[in-house]
C-alpha positions as CSV (number, residue, x, y, z in Angstrom):
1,X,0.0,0.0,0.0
2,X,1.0,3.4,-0.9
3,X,2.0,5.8,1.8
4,X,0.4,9.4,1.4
5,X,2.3,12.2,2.4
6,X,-0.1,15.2,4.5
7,X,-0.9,18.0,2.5
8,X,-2.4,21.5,3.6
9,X,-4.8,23.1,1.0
10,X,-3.9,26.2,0.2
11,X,-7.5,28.1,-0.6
12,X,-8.8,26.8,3.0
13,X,-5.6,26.5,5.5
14,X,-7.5,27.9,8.4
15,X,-10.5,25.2,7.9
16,X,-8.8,22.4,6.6
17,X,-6.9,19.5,7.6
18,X,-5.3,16.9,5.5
19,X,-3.9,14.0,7.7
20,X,-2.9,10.2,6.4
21,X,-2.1,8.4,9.3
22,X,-3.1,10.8,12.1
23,X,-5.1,10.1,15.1
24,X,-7.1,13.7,15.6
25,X,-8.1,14.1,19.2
26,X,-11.7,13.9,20.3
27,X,-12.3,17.6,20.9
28,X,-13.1,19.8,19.2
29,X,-14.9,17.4,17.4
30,X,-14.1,16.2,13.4
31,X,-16.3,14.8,10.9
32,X,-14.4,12.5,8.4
33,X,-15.0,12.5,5.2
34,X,-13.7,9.8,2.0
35,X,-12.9,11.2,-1.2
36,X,-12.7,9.0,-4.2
37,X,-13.4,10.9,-7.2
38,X,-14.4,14.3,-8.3
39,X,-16.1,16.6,-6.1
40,X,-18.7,15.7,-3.2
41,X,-20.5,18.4,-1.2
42,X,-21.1,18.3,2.8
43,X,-23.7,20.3,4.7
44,X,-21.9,22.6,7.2
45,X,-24.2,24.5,9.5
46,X,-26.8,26.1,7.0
47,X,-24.4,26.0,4.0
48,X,-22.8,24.0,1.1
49,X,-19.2,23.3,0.8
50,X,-17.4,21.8,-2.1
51,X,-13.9,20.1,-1.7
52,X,-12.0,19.0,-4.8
53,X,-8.5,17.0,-3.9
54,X,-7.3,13.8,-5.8
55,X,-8.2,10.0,-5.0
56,X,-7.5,8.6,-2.0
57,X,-7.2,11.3,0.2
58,X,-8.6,11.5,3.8
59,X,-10.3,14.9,4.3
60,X,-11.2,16.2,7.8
61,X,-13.0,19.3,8.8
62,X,-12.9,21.3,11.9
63,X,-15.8,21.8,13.2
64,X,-16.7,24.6,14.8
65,X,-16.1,26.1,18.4
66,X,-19.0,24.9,20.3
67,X,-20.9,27.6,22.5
68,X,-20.2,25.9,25.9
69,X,-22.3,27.0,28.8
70,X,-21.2,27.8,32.1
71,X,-21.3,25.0,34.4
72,X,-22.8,27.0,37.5
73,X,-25.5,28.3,34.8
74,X,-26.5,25.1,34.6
75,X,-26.9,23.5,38.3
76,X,-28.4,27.3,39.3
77,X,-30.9,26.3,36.5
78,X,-31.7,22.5,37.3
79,X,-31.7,24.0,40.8
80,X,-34.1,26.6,39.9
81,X,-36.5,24.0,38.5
82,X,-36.3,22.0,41.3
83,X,-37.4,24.4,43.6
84,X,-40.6,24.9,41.2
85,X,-41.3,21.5,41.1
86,X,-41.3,21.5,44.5
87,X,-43.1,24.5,44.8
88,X,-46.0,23.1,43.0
89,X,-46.3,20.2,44.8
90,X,-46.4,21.7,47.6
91,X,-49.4,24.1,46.5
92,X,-52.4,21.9,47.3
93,X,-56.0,22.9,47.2
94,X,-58.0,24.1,49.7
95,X,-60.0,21.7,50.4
96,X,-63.3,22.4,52.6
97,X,-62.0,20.2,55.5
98,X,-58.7,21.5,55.7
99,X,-57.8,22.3,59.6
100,X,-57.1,26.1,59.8
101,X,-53.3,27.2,61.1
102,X,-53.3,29.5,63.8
103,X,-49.6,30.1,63.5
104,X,-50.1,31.7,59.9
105,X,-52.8,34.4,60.9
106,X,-51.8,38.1,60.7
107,X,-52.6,38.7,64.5
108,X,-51.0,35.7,65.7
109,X,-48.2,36.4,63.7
110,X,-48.4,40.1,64.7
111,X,-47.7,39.0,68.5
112,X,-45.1,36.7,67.7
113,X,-43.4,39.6,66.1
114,X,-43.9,41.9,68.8
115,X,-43.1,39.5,71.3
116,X,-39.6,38.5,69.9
117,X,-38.9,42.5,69.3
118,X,-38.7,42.6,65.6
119,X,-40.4,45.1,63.5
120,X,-44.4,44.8,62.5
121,X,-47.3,46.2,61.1
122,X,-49.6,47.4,63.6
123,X,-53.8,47.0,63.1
124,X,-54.3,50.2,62.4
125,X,-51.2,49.9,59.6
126,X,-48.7,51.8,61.5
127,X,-45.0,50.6,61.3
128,X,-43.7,49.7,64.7
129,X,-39.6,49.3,64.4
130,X,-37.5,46.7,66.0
131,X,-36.5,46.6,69.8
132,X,-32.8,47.7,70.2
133,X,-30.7,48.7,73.2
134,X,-30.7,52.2,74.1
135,X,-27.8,54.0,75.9
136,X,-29.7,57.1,77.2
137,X,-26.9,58.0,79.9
138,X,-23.5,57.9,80.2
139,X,-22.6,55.4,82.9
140,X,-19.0,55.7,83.2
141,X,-19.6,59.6,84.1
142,X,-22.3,60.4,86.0
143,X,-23.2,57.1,87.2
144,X,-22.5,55.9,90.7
145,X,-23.2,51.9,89.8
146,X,-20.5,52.3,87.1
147,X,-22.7,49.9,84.8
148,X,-20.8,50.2,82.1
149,X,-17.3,48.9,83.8
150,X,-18.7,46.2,85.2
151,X,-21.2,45.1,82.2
152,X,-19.8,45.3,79.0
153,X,-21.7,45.6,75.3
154,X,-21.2,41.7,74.9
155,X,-23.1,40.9,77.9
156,X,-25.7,43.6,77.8
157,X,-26.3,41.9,74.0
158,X,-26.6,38.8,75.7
159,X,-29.2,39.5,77.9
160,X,-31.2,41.5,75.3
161,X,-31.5,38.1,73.4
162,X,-32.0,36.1,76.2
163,X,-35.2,38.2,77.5
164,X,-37.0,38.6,73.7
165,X,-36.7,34.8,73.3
166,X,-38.9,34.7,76.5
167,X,-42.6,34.1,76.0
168,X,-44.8,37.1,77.9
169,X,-45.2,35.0,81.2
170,X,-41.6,34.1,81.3
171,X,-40.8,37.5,80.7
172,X,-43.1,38.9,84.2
173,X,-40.7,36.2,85.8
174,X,-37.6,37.3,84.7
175,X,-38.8,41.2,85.7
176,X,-39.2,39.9,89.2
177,X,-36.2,38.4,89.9
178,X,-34.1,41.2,88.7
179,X,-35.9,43.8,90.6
180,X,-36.9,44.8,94.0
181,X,-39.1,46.9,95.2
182,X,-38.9,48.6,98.4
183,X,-40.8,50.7,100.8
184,X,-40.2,54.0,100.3
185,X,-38.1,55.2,104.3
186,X,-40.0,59.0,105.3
187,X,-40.6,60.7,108.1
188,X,-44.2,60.4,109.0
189,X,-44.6,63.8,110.7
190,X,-42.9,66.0,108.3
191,X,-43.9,64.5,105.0
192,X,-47.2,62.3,105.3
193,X,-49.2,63.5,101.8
194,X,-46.2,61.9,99.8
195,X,-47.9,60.7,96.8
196,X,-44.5,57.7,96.2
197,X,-44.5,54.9,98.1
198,X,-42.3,52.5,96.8
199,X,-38.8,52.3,95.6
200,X,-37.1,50.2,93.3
201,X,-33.8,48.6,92.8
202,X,-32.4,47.1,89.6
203,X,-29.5,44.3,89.1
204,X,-28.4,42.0,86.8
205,X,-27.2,38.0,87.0
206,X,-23.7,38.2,84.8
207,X,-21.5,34.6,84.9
208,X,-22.8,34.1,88.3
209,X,-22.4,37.3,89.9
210,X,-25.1,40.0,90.7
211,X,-24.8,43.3,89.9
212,X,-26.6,46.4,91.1
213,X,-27.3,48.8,87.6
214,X,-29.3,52.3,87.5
215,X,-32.8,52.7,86.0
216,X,-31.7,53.8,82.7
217,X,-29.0,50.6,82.1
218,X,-31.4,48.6,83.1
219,X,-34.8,50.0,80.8
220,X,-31.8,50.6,78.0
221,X,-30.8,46.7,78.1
222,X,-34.0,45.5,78.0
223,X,-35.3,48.5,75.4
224,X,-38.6,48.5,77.7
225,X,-40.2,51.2,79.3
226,X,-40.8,51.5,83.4
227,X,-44.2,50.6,83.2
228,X,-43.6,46.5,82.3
229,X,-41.9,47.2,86.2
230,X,-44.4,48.5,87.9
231,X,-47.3,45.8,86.7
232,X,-45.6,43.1,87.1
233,X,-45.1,44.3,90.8
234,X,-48.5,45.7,91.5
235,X,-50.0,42.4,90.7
236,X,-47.5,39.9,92.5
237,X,-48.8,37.2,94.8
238,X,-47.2,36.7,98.2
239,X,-45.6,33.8,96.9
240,X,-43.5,36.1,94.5
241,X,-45.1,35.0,92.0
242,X,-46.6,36.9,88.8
243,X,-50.0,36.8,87.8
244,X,-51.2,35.1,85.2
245,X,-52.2,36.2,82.0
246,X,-56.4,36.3,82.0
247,X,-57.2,37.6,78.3
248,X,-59.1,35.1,76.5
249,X,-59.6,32.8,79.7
250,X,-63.1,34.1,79.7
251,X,-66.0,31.5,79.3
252,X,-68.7,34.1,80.2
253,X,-67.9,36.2,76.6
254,X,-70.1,38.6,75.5
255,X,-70.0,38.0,72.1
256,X,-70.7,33.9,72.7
257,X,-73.7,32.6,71.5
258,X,-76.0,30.7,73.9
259,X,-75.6,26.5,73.3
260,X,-79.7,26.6,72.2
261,X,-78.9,28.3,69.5
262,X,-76.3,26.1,68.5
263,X,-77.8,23.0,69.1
264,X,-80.6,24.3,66.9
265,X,-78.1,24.4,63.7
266,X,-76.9,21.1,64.2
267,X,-80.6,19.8,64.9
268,X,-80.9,20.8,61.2
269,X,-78.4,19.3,59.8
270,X,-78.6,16.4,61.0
271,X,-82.7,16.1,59.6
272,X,-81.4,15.3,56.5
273,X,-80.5,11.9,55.3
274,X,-77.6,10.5,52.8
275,X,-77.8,9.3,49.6
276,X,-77.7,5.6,51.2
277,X,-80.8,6.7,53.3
278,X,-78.6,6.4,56.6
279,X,-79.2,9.3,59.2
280,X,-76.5,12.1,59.2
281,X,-73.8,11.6,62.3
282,X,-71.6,14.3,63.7
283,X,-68.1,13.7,64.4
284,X,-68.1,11.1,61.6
285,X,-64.9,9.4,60.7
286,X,-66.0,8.2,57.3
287,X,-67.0,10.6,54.7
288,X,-71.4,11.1,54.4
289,X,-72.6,12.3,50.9
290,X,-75.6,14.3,50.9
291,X,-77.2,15.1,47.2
292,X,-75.7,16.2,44.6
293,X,-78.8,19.1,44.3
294,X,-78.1,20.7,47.9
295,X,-75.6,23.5,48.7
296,X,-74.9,24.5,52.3
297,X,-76.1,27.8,51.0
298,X,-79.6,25.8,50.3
299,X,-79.6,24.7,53.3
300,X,-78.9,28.0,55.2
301,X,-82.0,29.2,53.6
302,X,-84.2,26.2,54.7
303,X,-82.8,26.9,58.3
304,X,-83.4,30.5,58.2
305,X,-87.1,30.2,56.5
306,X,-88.0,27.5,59.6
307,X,-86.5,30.2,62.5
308,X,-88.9,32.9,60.7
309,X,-91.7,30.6,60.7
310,X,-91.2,29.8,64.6
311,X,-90.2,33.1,65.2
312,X,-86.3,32.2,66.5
313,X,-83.6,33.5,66.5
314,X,-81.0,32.7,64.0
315,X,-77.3,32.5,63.3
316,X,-75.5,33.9,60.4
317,X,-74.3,32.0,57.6
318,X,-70.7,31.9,58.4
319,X,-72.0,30.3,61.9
320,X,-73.7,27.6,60.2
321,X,-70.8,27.3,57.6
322,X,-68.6,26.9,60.8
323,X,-70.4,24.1,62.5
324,X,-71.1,22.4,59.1
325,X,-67.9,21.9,58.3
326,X,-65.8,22.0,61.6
327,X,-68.5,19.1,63.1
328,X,-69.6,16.9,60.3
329,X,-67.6,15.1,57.8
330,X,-70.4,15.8,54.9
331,X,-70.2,16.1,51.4
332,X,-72.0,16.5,48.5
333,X,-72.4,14.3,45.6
334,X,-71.3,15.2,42.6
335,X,-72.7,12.9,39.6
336,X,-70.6,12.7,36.2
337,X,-72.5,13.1,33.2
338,X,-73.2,10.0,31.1
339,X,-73.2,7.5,34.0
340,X,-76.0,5.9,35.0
341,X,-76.9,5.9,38.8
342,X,-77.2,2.4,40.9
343,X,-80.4,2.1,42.3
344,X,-78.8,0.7,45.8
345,X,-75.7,2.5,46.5
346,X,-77.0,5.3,44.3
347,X,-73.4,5.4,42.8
348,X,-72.6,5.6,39.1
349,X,-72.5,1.9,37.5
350,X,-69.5,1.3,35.9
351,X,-69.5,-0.4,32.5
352,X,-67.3,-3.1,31.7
């Protein structure tokens, strides 16, 4: 066999490549190409090219450059799409029986805010800013506790972060036993219309050791004003101990509706049978299907045509939407078009 010598074309030295017994590497990549006679055209990226070289030859042409993307372009784009996947997964419907979150409402989430000392919204839409310490005196002056000497910025930051991860009745607690308050030492005889009675002294616990601070240290680490001081105190047992928070502990509300009227709502809803002719049960485990014709807002206006009648009183409809769906497992039927319903069961017959 005759050994062919590599040639370079001269019209296309940039492009072209003519190799005999050459091993090209891999990238970038080449496309070989066999010429035995004449002329024979290849398709290169929207175009026509002819090559014209004598038998026998072994023509190669470089493709070219490849765009390459970026690597991190990549995984911050399959990353991306993740997170969306998993974002609409996530996104269930509402459902009727869903159980409601607490935790999520604005006002609960309004106290949580205001009880860690971060900034909110208040109801009435006014911003409220963050809790930060305040250094309204200078204690290394004027001060007679020195505070500042013996409590540094690390520590007073420490115990800023310690009280705001408190919940409010850990919080009375914590004003307690880092205060004292004392009867205020007088002369009856000279001074006995003296509107103060009570005095009060403020410390705090640092590594084990207690240290006696001024009003303002102690108001300016805590970022709180003088009245959290004096309520906690005024309503103290004897036993030390502060008292407990009463809001919403109230059973007599007046805004609670009597249990008649109540038991009237459910009374109703519980007249009407399922599709299986079984009676309706409250606190049912296993899902009851009323017909697919009634609404709970048809039924609202049965119940409020029969309290007219009888002269009662009635609830509103978001009551009786409440107990409907927060005491009964009920719903309604819903019958596909086409299917024809069992006569037993009432369900759609399936056909084979």
């Amino acid at each position: 066999m005759q050994q062919i010598q590599p040639q370079m074309l001269p019209n296309d030295m940039n492009a072209m490549q003519i190799t005999s017994h050459v091993i090209l590497p891999q990238v970038p990549v080449f496309k070989p190409h066999m010429i035995t006679s004449g002329v024979q055209q290849q398709y290169y990226g929207g175009h026509y090219e002819a090559f014209i070289k004598d038998q026998h030859c072994l023509i190669t042409k470089v493709e070219p450059d490849v765009q390459l993307i970026n690597e991190k372009h990549i995984e911050y784009k399959s990353e991306f799409n993740q997170q969306q996947e998993k974002d609409t997964a996530t996104k269930k419907k509402r459902t009727r029986s869903q159980v409601p979150n607490p935790s999520k409402w604005a006002c609960n989430v309004r106290k949580i805010k205001h009880q860690k000392g971060e900034a909110y919204i208040s109801r009435r839409g006014k911003y409220v800013p963050e809790r930060r310490i305040r250094n309204t005196k200078d204690c290394l002056k004027s001060c007679k506790y020195k505070c500042n000497e013996r409590i540094n910025d690390v520590d007073r930051e420490h115990i800023f972060k310690a009280f705001y991860s408190l919940n409010t009745n850990e919080k009375k607690h914590f004003l307690l036993n880092t205060t004292e308050r004392n009867y205020v030492k007088r002369n009856k005889s000279v001074d006995s219309n003296h509107k103060r009675q009570y005095s009060f002294k403020y410390f705090f616990l640092v590594r084990g050791v207690r240290y006696t601070v001024c009003k303002n240290f102690y108001l300016g680490t805590l970022a709180i004003s003088q009245k959290p001081v004096y309520n906690v105190h005024s309503g103290k047992s004897d036993m030390n101990l502060p008292k407990p928070d009463g809001r919403g502990q109230s059973e007599a509300s007046a805004h609670s509706l009597p249990s008649e009227i109540k038991d009237r709502v459910r009374k109703h809803i519980m007249s009407f049978t399922t599709i299986d002719s079984k009676p309706v049960k409250q606190f049912s485990r296993k899902k009851q299907y009323l017909e697919s014709k009634l609404s709970i807002k048809q039924m609202y206006t049965m119940y409020f045509s029969d309290c007219n009648k009888e002269n009662l009183v009635s609830v509103k409809e978001s009551m009786y939407r409440k107990i409907f769906k927060q005491e009964f497992n009920l719903h309604f039927k819903k019958d596909k078009a086409g299917h024809q319903l069992c006569c037993r069961c009432k369900g759609p017959i399936k056909k084979k």
